[in-house]
Each structure stands twice: as C-alpha cells, then as structure tokens.
ROSE-4610 file (N, C-alpha, C; in Angstrom, 1 decimal, always signed):
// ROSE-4610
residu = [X/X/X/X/X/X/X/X/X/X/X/X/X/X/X/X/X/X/X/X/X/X/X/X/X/X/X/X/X/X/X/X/X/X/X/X/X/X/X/X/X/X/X/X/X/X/X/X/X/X/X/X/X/X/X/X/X/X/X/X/X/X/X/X/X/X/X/X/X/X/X/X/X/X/X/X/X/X/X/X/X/X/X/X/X/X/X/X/X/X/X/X/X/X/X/X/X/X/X/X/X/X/X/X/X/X/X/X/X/X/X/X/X/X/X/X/X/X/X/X/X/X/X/X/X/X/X/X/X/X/X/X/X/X/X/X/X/X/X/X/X/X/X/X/X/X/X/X/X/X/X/X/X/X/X/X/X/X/X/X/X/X/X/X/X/X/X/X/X/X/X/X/X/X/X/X/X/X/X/X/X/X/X/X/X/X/X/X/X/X/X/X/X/X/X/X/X/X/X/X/X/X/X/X/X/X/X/X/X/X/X/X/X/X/X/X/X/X/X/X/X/X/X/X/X/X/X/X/X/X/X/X/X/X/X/X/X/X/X/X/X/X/X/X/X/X/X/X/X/X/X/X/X/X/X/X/X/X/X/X/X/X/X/X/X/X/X/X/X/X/X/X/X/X/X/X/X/X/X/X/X/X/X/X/X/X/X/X/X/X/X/X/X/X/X/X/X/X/X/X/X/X/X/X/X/X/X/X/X/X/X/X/X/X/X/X/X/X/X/X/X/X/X/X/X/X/X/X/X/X/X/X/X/X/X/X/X/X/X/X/X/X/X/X/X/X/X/X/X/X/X/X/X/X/X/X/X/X/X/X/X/X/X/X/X/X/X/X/X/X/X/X/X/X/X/X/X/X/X/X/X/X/X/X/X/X/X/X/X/X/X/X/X/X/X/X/X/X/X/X/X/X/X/X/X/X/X/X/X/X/X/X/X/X/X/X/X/X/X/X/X/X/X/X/X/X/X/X/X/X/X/X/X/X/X/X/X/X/X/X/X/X/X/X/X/X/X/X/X/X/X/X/X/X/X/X/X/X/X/X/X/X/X/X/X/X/X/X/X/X/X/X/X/X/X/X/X/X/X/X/X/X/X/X/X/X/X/X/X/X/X/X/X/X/X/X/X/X/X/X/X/X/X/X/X/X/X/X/X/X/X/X/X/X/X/X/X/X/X/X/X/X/X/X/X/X/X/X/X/X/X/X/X/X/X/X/X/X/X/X/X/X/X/X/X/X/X/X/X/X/X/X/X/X/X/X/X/X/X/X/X/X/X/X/X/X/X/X/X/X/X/X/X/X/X/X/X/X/X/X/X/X/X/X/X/X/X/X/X/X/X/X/X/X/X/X/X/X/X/X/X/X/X]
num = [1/1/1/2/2/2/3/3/3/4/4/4/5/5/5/6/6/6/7/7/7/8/8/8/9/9/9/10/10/10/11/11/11/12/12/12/13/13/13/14/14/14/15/15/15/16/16/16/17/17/17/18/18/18/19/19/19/20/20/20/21/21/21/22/22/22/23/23/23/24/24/24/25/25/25/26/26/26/27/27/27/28/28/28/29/29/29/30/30/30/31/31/31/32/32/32/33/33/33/34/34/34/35/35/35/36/36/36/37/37/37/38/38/38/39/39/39/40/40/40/41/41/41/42/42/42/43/43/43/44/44/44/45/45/45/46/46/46/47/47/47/48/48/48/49/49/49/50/50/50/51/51/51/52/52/52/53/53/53/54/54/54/55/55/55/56/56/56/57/57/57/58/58/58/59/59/59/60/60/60/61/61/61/62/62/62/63/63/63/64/64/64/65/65/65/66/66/66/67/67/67/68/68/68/69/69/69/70/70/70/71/71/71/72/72/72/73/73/73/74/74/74/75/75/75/76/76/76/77/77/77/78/78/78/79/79/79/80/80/80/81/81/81/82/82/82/83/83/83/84/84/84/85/85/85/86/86/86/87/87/87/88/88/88/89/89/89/90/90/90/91/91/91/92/92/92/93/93/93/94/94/94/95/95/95/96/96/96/97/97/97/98/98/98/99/99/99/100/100/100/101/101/101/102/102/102/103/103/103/104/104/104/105/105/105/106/106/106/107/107/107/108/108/108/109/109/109/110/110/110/111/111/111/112/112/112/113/113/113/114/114/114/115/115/115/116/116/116/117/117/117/118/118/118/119/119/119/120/120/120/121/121/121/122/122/122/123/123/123/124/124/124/125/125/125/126/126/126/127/127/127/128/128/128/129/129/129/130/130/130/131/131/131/132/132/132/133/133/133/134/134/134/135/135/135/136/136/136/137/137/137/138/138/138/139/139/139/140/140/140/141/141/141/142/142/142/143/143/143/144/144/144/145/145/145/146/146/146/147/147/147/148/148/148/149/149/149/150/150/150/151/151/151/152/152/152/153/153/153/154/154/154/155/155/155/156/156/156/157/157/157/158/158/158/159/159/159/160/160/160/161/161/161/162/162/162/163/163/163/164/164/164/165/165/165/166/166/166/167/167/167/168/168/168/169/169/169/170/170/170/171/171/171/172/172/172/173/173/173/174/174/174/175/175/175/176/176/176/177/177/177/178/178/178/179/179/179/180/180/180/181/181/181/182/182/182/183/183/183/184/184/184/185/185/185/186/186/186/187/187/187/188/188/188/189/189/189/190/190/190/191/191/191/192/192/192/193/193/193/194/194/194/195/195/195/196/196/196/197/197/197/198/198/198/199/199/199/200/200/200/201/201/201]
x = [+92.6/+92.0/+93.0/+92.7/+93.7/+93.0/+93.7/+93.9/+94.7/+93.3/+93.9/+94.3/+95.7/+96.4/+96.3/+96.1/+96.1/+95.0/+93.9/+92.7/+92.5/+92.8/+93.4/+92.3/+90.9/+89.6/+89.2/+89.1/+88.0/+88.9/+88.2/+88.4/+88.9/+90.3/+90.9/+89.9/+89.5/+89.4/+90.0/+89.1/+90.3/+90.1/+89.1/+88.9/+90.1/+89.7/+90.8/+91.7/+92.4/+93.0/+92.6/+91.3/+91.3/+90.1/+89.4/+88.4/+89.5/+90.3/+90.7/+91.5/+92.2/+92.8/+91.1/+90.4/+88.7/+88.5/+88.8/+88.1/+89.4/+90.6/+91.9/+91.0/+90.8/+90.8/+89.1/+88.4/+87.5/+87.6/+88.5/+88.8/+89.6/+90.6/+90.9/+90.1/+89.3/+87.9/+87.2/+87.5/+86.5/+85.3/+85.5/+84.5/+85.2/+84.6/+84.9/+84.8/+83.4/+83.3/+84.4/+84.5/+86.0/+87.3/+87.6/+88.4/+88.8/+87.4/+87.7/+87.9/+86.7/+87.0/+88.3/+88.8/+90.4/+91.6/+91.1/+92.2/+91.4/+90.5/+89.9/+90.8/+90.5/+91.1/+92.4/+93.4/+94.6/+95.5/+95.1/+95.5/+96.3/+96.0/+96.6/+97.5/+97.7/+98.9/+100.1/+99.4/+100.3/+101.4/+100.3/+100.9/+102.2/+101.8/+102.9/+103.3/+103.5/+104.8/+105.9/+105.7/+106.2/+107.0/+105.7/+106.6/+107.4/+107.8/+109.1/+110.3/+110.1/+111.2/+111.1/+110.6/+111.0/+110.5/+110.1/+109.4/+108.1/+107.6/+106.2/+106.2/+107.4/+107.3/+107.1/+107.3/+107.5/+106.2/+105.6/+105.2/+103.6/+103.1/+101.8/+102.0/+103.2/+103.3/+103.2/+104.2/+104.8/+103.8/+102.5/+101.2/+100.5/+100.4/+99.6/+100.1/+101.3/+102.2/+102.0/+101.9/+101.5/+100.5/+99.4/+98.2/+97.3/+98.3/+98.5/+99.3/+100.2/+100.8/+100.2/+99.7/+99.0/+97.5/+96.9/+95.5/+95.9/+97.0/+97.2/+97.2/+97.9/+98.3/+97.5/+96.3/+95.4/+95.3/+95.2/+94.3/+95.0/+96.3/+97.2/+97.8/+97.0/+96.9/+96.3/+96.9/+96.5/+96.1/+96.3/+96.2/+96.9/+98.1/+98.9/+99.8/+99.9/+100.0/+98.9/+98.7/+98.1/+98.2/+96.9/+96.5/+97.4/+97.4/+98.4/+99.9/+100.2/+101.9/+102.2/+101.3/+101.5/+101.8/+100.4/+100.8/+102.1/+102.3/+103.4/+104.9/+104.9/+105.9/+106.0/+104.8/+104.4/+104.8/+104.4/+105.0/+106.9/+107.3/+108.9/+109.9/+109.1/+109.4/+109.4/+108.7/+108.4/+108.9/+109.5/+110.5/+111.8/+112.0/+113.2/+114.0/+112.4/+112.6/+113.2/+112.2/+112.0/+113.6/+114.0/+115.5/+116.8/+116.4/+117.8/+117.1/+116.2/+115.3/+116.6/+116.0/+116.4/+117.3/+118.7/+119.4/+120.6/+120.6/+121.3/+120.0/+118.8/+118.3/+118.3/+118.6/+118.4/+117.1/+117.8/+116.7/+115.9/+114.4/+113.9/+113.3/+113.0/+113.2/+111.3/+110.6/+109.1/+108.6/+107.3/+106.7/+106.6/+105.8/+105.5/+104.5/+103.3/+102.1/+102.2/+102.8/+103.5/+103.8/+104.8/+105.4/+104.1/+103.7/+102.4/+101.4/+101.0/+100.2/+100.9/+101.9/+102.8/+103.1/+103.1/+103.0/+101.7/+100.3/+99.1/+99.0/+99.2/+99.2/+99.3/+100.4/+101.2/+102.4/+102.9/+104.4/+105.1/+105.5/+106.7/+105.3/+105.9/+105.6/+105.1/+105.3/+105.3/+106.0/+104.6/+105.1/+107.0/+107.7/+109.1/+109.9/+109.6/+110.2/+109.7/+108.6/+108.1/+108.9/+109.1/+110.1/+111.6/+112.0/+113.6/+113.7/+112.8/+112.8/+112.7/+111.7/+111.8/+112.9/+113.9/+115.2/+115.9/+115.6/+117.1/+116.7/+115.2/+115.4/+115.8/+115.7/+116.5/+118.0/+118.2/+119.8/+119.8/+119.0/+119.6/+119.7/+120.1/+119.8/+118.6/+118.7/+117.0/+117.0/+117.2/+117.0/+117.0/+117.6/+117.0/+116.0/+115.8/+114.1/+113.0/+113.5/+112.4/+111.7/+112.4/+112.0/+111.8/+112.3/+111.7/+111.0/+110.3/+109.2/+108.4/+108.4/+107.5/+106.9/+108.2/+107.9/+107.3/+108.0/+107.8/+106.7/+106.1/+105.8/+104.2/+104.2/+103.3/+102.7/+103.4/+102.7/+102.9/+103.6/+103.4/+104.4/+104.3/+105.1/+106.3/+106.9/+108.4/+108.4/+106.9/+107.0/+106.2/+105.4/+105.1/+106.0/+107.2/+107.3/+108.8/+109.3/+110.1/+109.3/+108.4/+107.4/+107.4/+107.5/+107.3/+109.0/+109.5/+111.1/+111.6/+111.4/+111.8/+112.8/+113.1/+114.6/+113.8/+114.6/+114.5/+114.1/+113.3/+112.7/+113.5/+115.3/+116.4/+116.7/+116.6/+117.4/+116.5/+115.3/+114.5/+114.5/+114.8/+114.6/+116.7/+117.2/+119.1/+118.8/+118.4/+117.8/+117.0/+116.1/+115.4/+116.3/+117.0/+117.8/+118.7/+119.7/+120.5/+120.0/+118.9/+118.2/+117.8/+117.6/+117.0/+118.5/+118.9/+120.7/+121.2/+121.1/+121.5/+120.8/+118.9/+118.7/+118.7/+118.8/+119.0/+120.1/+121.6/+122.8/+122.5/+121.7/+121.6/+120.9/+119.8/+118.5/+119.4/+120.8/+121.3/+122.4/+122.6/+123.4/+122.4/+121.8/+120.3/+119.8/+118.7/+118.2/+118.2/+117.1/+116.9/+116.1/+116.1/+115.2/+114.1/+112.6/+111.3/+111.4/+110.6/+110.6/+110.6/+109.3/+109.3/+110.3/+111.3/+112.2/+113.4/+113.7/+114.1/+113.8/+112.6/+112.0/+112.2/+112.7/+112.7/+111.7/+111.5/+110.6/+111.4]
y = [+95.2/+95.2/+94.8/+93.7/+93.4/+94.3/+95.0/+95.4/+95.0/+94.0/+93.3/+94.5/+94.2/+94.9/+94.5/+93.5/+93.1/+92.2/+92.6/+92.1/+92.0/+90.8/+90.7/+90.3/+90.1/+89.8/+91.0/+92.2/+93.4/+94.3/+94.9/+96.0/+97.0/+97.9/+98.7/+100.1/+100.7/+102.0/+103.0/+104.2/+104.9/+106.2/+106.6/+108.2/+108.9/+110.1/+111.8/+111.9/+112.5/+112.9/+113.9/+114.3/+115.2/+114.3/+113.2/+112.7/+111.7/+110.7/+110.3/+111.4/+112.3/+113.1/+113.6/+113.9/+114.0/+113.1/+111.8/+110.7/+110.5/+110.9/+110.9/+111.8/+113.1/+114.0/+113.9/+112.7/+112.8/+111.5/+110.6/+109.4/+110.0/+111.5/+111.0/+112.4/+112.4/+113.4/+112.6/+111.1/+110.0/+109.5/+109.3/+109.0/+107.4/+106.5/+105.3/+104.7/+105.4/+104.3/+105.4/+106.7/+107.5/+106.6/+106.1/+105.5/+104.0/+103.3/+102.4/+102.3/+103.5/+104.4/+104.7/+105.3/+105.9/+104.6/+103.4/+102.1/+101.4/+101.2/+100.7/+101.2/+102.9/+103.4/+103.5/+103.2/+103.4/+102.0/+101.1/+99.5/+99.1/+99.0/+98.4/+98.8/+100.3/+101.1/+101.3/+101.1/+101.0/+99.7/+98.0/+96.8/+97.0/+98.0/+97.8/+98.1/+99.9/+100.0/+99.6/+98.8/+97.9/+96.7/+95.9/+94.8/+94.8/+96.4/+96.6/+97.0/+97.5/+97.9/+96.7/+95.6/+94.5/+93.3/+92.3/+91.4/+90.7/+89.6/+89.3/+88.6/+88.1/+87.4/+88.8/+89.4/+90.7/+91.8/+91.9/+93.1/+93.3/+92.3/+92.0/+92.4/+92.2/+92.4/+93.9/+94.3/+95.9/+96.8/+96.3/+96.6/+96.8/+95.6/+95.7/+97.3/+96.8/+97.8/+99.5/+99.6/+101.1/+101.6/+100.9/+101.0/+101.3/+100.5/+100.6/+101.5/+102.1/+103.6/+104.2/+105.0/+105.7/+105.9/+104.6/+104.7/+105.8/+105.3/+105.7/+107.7/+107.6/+108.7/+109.8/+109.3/+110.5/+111.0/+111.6/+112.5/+113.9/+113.3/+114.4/+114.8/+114.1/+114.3/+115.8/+116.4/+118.3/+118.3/+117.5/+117.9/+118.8/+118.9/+119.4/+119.2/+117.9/+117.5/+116.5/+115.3/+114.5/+113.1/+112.6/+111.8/+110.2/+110.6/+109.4/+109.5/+110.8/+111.0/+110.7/+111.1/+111.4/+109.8/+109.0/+107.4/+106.5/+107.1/+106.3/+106.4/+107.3/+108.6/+107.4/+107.1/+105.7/+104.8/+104.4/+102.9/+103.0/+104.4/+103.7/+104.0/+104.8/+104.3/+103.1/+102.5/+101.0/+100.1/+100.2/+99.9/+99.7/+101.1/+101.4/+100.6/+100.8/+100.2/+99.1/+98.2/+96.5/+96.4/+97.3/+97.0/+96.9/+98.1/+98.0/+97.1/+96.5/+95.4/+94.0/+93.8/+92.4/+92.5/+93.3/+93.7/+92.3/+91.4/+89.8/+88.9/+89.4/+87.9/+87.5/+86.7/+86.2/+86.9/+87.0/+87.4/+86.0/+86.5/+85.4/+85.5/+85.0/+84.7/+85.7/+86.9/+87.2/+85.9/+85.1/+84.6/+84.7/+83.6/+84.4/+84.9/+84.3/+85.2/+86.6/+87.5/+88.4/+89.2/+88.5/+88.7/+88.9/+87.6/+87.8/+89.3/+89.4/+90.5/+91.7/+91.8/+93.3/+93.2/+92.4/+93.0/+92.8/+92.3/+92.5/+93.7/+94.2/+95.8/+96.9/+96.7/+97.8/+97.3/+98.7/+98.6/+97.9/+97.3/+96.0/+95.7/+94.9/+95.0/+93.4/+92.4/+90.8/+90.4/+89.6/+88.4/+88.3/+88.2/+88.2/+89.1/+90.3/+91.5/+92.5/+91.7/+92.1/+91.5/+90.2/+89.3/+90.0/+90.2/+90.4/+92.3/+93.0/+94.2/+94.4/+93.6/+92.9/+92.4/+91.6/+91.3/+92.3/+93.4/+94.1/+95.3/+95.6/+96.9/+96.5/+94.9/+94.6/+95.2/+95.1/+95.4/+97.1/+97.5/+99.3/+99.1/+100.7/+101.2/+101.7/+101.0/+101.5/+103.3/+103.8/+105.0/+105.3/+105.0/+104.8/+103.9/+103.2/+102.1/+103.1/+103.5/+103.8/+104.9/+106.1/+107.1/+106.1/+105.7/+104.8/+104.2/+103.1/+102.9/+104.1/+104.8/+106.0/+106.7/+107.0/+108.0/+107.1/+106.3/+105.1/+104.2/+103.3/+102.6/+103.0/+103.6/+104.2/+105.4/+106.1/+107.3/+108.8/+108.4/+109.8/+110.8/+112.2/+113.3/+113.0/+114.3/+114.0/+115.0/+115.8/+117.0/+116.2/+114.9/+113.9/+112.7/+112.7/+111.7/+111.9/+113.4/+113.8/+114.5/+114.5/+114.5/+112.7/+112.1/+110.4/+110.5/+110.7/+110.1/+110.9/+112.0/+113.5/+113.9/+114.6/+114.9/+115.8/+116.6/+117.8/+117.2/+117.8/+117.2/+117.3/+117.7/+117.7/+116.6/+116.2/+114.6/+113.5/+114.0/+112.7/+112.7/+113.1/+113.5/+112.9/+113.2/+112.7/+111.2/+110.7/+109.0/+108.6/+109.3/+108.0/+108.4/+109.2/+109.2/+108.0/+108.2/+107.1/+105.4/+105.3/+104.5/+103.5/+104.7/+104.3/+103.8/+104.6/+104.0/+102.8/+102.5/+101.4/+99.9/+100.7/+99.6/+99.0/+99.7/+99.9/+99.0/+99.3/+98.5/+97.3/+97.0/+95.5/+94.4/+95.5/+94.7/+94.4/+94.9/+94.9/+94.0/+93.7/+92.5/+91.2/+91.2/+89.9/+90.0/+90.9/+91.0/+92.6/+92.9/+94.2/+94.4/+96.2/+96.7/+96.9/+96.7/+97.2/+98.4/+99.3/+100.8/+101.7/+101.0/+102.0/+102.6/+101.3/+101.7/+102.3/+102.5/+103.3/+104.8/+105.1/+105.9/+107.4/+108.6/+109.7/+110.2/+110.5/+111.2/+112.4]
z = [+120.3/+118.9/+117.9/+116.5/+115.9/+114.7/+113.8/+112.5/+111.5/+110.6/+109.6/+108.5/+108.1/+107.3/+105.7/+105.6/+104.1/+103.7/+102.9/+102.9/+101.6/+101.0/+99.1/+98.8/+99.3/+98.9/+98.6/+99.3/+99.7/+99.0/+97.6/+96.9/+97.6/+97.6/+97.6/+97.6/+98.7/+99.1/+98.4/+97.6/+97.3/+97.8/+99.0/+99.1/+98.7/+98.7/+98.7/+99.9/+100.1/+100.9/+102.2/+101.2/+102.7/+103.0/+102.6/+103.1/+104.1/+103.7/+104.7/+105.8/+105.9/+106.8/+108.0/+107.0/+108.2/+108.6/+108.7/+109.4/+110.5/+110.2/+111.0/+112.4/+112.0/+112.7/+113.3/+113.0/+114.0/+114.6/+114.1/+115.2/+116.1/+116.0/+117.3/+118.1/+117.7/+118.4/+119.5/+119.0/+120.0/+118.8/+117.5/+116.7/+116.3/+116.5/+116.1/+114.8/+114.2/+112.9/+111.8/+112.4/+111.2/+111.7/+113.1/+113.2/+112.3/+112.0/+111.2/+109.7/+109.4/+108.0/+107.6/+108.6/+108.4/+108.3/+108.9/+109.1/+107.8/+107.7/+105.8/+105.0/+105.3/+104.0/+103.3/+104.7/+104.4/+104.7/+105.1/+105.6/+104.3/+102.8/+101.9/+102.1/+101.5/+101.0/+102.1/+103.5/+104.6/+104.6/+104.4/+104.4/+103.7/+102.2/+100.8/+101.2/+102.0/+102.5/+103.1/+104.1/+104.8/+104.6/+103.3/+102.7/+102.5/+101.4/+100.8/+101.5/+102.8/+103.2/+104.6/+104.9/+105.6/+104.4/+104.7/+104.3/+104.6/+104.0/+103.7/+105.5/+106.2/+107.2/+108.1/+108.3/+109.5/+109.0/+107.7/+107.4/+108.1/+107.8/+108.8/+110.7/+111.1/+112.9/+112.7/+111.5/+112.0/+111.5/+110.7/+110.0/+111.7/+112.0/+113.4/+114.6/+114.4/+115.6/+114.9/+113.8/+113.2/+113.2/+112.9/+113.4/+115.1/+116.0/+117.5/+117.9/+117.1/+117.8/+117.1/+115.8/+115.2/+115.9/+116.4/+117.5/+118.8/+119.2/+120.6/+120.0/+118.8/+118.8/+117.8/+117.7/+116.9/+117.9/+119.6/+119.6/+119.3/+119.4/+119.1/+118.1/+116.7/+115.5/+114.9/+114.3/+114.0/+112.7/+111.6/+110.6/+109.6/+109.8/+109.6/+108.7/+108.4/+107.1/+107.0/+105.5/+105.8/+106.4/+106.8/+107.7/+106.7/+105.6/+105.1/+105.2/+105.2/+105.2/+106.5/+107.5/+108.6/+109.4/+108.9/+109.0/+108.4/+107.3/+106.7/+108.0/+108.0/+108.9/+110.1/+110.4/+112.0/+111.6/+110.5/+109.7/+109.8/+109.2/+109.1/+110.2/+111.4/+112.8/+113.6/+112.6/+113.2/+112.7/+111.4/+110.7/+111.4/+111.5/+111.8/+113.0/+114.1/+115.8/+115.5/+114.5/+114.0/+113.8/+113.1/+112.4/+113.2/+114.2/+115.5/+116.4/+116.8/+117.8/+117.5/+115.7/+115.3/+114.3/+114.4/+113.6/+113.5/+114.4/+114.6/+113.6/+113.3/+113.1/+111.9/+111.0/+110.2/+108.9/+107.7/+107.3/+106.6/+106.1/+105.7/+104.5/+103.4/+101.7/+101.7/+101.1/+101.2/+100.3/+100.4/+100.3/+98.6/+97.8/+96.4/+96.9/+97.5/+97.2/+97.6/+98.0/+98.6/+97.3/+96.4/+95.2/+94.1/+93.9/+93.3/+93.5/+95.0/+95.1/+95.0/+94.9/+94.4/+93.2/+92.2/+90.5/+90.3/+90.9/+90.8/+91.0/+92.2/+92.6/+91.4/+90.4/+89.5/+90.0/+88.8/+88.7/+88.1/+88.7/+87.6/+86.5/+85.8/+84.3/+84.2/+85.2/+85.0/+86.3/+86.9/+88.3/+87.9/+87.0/+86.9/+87.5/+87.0/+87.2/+88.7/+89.2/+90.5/+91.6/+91.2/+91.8/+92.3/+91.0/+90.4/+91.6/+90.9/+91.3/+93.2/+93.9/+94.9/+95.8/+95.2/+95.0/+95.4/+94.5/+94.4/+95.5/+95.7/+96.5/+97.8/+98.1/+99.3/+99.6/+98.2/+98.3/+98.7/+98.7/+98.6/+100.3/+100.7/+102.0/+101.9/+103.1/+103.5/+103.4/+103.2/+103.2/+101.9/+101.1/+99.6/+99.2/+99.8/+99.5/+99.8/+101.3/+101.7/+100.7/+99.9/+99.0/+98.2/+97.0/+96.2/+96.6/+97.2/+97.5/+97.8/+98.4/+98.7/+97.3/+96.6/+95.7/+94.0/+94.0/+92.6/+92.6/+93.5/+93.9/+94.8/+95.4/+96.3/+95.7/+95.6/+94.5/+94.9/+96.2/+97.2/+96.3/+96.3/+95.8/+96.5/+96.2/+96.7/+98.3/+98.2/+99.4/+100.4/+100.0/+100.9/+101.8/+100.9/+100.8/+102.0/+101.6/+102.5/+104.0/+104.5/+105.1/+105.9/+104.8/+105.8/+106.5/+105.7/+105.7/+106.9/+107.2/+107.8/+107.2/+106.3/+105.8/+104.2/+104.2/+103.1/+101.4/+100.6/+100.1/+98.8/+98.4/+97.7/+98.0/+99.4/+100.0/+99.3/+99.0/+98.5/+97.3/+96.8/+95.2/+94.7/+95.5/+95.6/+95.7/+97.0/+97.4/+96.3/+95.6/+94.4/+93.1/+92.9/+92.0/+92.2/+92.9/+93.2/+93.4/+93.6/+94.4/+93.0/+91.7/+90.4/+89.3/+89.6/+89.3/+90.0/+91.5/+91.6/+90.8/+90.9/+90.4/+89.2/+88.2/+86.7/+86.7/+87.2/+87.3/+87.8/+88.5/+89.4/+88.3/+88.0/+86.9/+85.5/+84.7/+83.6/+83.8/+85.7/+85.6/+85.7/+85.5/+85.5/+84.0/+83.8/+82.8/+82.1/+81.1/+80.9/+82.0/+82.2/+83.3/+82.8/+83.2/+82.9/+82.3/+81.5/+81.3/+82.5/+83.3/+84.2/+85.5/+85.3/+86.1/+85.6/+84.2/+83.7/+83.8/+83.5/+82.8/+84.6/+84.1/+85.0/+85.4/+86.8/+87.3/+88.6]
C-alpha cells in the first residue's frame, strides 16, 4: 500500500486530538476506514516534519517508511500518549535510521516548491524568509531542529514534543532555546530575523 504524504490540493484535516488518537486505536483494532482516517488526518503535519529535518528529495520516501512502520505498529499502539506524538516519535526514527543509512551521501539543494509550500503553510513571514530560515535550520544539529521544528513550527508543546524526541522536557525547552539563538545569529548575518523568530516562547 503507498501513502501519499503530501496532498497540496486536498484541504488540511484538522480533527482533535483525541479524535485522531480514536481512529489510531481502532485502526489498530482491525478497523480500516479509522486506519485511513487516522493517515488523512495526520499525513501533512507528518510530511513537514520530515522536510525540515531531511529534505524535499528524501521527505516523501521517509513519509512512506513512517506510515509503514507506524501500520505494522498500531496493534500495539495503547494510547498512552497521543496518536500524533506517538507518530511523530516514528517519523524521527526514520530520520535518524535515514541519517546513519546515508551519512556518505551527498546532500541535495529542497526543491522551491517545497520552500513555497512551507511559507504557504505559516511561519516565516515571506517565500524569502521561508527560504533563508530553511537554510539555516539545516545548519543546526539535528537534535536542535528536531525541537524547533517540533515546538515553533509544528505547534506541539514542549511535554509533546519531548515525548517525540525521547528526552526530558528541560532538554527541549534548552534545544529550542539555543536552537533560536543560533538562528537569530545566522539570520543577522544575512538579513534581519522575522519577529517570529525572535519573539520567546
């Protein structure tokens, strides 16, 4: 089965949290159409995640591959946190695999439309600064992207977000601190920084 991950036609799903975590927890009951409900509902916000911490060339495979170990792995899905933390959590395992896999290969430039569809999204302020911002979170460690992205960008809390990452939720809140300092310094050697990336949370 393929699961298309990024569907820039079809309006953005927004159920609740606990609606999508119920469709988690009866896909992996053996209920099919919660199964697809639950890959509708959460496919965008998964792709973003991804983008940002690989690129526009890799993010669609590792989209497919998170959705194929997250299938395999609802039945043993409890509910115990939610059905999105819980997926993101899949996603930067697959990340991570991706990264010690092809840690020799070349990286490759994301796409504009890529760039385009992520200051469409929110956030950056102008197709410019979606770019530029883009740019620079390449530069962090991944373990600071990953919380910024999670926490800035994505929207998740900081008790979710240390929940995807696995690590205490002082460590996440340390990582987007820093994370927002590096980028501030990167963005002031280019241009000014947007507000929002200024601005404390």
């Amino acid at each position: 089965m393929i699961y298309h991950c990024y569907l820039p036609d079809v309006p953005a799903a927004e159920p609740d949290e606990d609606t999508i975590t119920a469709w988690a927890l009866a896909a992996g009951a053996g209920d099919p159409a919660a199964q697809v409900a639950f890959i509708r509902a959460t496919q965008r916000q998964t792709y973003r995640f991804l983008l940002h911490l690989t690129n526009a060339n890799d993010a669609e495979d590792l989209c497919q591959e998170t959705y194929l170990r997250a299938v395999r792995a609802l039945p043993a899905f409890a509910g115990r946190s939610s059905a999105r933390t819980w997926l993101l959590a899949i996603a930067r395992r697959v990340v991570v695999d991706h990264i010690r896999a092809a840690v020799r290969r070349p990286r490759v430039a994301p796409s504009a439309y890529a760039a385009e569809a992520e200051a469409s999204s929110g956030g950056a302020s102008s197709l410019e600064d979606a770019v530029v911002v883009r740019q620079l979170l390449r530069g962090l460690p991944l373990e600071r992207r990953e919380a910024f992205v999670a926490t800035q960008l994505l929207g998740l809390s900081y008790a979710e977000a240390a929940q995807v990452c696995g690590c205490p939720v002082g460590t996440i809140r340390s990582r987007v601190a820093r994370a927002r300092i590096d980028l501030v310094a990167a963005f002031h050697d280019r241009n000014d920084p947007p507000r929002w990336l200024e601005a404390t949370s």
